[in-house]
DOFIVO-814967 format. One record per residue (C-alpha): residue in three letters; residue number from 0; y, z, x. Coordinates in steps of 0.1 Angstrom, whole numbers, plus 5000, padded with zeros to 4 digits. Layout:
BEGIN
+------+-----+------+------+------+
| code | pos |   yy |   zz |   xx |
+------+-----+------+------+------+
|  Ala | NUM |    Y |    Z |    X |
...
+------+-----+------+------+------+
***
This chain:
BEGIN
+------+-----+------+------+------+
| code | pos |   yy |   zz |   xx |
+------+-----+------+------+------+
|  Unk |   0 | 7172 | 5066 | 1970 |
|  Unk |   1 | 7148 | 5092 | 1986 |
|  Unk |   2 | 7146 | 5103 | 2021 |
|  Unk |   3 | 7111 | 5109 | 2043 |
|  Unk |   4 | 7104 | 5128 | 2071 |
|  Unk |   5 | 7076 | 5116 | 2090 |
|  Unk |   6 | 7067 | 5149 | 2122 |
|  Unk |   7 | 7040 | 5138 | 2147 |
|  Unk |   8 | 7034 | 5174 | 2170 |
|  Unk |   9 | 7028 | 5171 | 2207 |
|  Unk |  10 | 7039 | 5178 | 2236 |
|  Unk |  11 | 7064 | 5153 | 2260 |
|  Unk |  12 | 7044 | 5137 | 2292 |
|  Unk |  13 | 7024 | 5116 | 2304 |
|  Unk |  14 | 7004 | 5143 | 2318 |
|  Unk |  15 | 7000 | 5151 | 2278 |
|  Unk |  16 | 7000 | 5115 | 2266 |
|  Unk |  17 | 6968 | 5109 | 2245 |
|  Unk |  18 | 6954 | 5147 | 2246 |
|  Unk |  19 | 6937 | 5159 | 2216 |
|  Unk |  20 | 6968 | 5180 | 2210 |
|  Unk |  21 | 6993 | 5149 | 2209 |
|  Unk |  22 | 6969 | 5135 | 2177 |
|  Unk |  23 | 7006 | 5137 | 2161 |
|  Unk |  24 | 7028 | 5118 | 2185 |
|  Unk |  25 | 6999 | 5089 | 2184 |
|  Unk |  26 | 7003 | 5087 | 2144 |
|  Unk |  27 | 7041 | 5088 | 2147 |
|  Unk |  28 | 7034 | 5058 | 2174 |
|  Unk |  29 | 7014 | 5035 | 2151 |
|  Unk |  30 | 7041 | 5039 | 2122 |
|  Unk |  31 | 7069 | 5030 | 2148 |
|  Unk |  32 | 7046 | 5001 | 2156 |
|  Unk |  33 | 7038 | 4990 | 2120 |
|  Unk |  34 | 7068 | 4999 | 2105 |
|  Unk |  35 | 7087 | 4982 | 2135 |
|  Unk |  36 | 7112 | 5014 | 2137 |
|  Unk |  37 | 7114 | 5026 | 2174 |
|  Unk |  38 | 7111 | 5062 | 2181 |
|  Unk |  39 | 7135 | 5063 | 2207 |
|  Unk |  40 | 7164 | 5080 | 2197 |
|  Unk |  41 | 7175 | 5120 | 2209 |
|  Unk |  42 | 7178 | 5137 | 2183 |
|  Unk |  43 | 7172 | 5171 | 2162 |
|  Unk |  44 | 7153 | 5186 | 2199 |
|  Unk |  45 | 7129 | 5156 | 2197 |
|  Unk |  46 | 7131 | 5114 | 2199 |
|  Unk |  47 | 7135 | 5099 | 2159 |
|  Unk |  48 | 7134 | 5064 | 2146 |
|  Unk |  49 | 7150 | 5058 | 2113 |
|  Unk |  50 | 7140 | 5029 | 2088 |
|  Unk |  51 | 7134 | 5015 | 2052 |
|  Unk |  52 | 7099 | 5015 | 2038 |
|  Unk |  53 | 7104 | 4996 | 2006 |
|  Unk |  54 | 7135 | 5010 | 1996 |
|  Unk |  55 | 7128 | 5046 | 2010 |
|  Unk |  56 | 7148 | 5060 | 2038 |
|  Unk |  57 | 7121 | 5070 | 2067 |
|  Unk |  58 | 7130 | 5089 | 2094 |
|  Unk |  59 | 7100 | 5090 | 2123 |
|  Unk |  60 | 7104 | 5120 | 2150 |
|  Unk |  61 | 7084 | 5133 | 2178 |
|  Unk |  62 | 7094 | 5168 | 2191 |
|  Unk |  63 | 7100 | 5171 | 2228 |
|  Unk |  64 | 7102 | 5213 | 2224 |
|  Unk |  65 | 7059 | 5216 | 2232 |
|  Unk |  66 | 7039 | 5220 | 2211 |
|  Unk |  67 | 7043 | 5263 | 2208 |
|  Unk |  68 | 7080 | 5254 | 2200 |
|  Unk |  69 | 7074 | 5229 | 2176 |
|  Unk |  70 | 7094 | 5246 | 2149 |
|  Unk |  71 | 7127 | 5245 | 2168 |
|  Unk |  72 | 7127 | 5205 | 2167 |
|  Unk |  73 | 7109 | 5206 | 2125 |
|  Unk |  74 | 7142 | 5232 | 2115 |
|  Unk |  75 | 7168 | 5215 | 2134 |
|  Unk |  76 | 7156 | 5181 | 2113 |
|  Unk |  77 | 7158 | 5199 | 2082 |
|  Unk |  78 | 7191 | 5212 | 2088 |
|  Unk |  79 | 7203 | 5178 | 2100 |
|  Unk |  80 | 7191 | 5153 | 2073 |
|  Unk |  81 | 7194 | 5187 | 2042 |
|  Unk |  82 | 7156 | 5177 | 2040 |
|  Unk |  83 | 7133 | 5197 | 2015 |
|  Unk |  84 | 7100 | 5209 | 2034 |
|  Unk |  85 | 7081 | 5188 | 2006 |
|  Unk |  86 | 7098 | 5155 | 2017 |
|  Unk |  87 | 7082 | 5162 | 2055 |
|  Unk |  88 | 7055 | 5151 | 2068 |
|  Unk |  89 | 7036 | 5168 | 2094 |
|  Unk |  90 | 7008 | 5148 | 2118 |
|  Unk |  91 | 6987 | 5174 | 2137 |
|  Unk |  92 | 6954 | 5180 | 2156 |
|  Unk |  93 | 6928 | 5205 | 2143 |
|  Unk |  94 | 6902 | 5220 | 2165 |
|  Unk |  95 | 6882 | 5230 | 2128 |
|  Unk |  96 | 6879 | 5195 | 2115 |
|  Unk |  97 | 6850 | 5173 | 2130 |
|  Unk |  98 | 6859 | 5148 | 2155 |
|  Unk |  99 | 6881 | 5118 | 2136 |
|  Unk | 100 | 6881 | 5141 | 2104 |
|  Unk | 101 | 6917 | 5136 | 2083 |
|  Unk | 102 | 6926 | 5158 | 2059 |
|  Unk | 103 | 6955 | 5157 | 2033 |
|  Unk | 104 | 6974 | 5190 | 2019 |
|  Unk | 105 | 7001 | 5196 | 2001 |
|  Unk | 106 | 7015 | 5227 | 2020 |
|  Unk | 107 | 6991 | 5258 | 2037 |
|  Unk | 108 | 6989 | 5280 | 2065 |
|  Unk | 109 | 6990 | 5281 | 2102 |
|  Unk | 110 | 6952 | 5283 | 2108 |
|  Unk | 111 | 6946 | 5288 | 2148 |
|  Unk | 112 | 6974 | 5260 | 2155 |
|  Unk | 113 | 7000 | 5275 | 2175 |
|  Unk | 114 | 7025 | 5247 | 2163 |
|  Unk | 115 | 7023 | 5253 | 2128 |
|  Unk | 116 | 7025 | 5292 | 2135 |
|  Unk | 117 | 7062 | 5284 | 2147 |
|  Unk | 118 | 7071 | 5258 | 2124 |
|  Unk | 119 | 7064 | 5282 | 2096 |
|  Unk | 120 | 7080 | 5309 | 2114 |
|  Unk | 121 | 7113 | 5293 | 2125 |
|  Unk | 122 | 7113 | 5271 | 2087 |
|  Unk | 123 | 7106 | 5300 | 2062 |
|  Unk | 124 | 7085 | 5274 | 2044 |
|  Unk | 125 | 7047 | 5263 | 2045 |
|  Unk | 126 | 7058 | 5238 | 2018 |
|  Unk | 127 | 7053 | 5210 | 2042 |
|  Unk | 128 | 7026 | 5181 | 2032 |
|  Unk | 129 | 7004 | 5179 | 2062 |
|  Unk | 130 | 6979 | 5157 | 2079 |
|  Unk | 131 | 6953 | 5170 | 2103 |
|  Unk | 132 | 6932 | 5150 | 2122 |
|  Unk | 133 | 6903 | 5165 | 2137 |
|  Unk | 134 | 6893 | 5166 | 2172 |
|  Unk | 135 | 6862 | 5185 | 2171 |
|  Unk | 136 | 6853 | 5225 | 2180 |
|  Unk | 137 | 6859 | 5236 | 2212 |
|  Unk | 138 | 6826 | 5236 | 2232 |
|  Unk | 139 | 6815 | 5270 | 2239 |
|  Unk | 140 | 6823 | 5267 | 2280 |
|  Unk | 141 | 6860 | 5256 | 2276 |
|  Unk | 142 | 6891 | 5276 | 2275 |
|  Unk | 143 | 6910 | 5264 | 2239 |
|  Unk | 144 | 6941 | 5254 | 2259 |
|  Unk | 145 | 6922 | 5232 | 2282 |
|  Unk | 146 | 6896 | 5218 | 2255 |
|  Unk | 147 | 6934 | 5205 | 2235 |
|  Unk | 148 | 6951 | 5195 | 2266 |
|  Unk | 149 | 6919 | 5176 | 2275 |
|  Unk | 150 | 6913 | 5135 | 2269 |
|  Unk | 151 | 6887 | 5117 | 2242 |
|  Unk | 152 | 6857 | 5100 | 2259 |
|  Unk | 153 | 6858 | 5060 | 2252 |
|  Unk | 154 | 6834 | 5068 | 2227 |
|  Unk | 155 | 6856 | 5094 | 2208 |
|  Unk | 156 | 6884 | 5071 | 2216 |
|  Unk | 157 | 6871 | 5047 | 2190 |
|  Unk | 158 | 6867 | 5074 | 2163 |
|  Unk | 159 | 6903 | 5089 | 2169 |
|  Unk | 160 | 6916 | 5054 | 2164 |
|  Unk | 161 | 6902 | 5051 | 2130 |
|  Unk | 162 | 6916 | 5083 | 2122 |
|  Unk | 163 | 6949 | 5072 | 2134 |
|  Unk | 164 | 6953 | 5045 | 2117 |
|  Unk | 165 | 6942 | 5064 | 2086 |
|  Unk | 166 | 6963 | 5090 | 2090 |
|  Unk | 167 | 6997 | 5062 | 2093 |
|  Unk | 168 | 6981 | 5048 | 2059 |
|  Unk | 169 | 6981 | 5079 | 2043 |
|  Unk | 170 | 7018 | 5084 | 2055 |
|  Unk | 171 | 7026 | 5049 | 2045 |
|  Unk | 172 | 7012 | 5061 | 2005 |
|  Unk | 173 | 7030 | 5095 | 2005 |
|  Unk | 174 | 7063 | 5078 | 2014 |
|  Unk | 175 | 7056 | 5049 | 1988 |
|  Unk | 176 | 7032 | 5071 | 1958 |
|  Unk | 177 | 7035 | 5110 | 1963 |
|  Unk | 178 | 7016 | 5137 | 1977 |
|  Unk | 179 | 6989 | 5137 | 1948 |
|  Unk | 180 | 6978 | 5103 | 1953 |
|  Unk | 181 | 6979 | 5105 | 1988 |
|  Unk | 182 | 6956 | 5136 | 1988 |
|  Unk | 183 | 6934 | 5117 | 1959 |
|  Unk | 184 | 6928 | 5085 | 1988 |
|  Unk | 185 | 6925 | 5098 | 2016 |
|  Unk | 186 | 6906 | 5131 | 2015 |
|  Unk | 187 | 6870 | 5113 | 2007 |
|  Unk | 188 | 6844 | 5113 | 2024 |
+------+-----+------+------+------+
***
């Protein structure tokens, strides 16, 4: 019997509840909700939710370190469950991917994320299968940390729920079918 890690970044706070930055903590919310696993656990720096998916073991977790910390919370859960990055998960926003974009790796870089930048520093690894969902380019006039920390319109809303809820499929076919498959579904157009 295998064991998944499923990592939605954000940071803790309603004053950070359903910012472009916190694309990862609303992915790790829909799974809890389909999957019927609550995320309310402390544990590993962050709140986890552990479940079967078929017969996999699925662990669900949410860092509460912020986002620039992210890595403490990701290495603490490695330690913990003796996870191999490529078992992991990771849901996160990307400011380079249009608006309600997902995209499906098997392992990369940091990019401009500041989030990924620690969890590949504090991990050692960039082994970890990833999905970003995008939340468009900053607009020229905004700060980057204010254009992340800001809210979708009602009509971006309805795009970023789409992506959402593609982004918990995708998780729900890596867990059950593999990173290659998942990458072969989801990453069309």
């Amino acid at each position: 019997m295998s064991m998944h890690i499923l990592i939605g970044l954000g940071n803790p706070g309603a004053q950070y509840a359903h910012t472009r930055h916190n694309c990862g903590f609303e992915v790790i919310d829909r799974l809890s909700r389909m999957w019927s696993i609550p995320v309310d656990r402390a544990k590993c720096r962050g709140l986890a939710g552990e479940g079967r998916l078929g017969g996999e073991r699925v662990i669900l977790l949410k860092p509460q370190t912020f986002m620039n910390l992210s890595g403490d919370c990701v290495a603490d859960a490695l330690r913990w469950y003796k996870a191999d990055p490529r078992e992991t998960m990771i849901f996160s926003d990307d400011i380079d991917l249009p608006l309600g974009a997902v995209r499906v790796r098997p392992f990369g870089g940091a990019g401009t994320h500041n989030g990924w930048r620690d969890i590949l520093l504090k991990t050692g690894s960039d082994r970890f299968p990833r999905v970003r969902v995008g939340v468009g380019a900053k607009p020229p006039e905004w700060d980057l940390a204010d254009w992340v920390l800001s809210r979708f319109s009602p009509e971006d809303q309805k795009a970023m729920d789409d992506a959402f809820e593609r982004a918990a499929k995708a998780a729900e076919c890596f867990v059950a079918r593999g990173i290659e498959e998942t990458m072969n579904l989801y990453n069309r157009k």
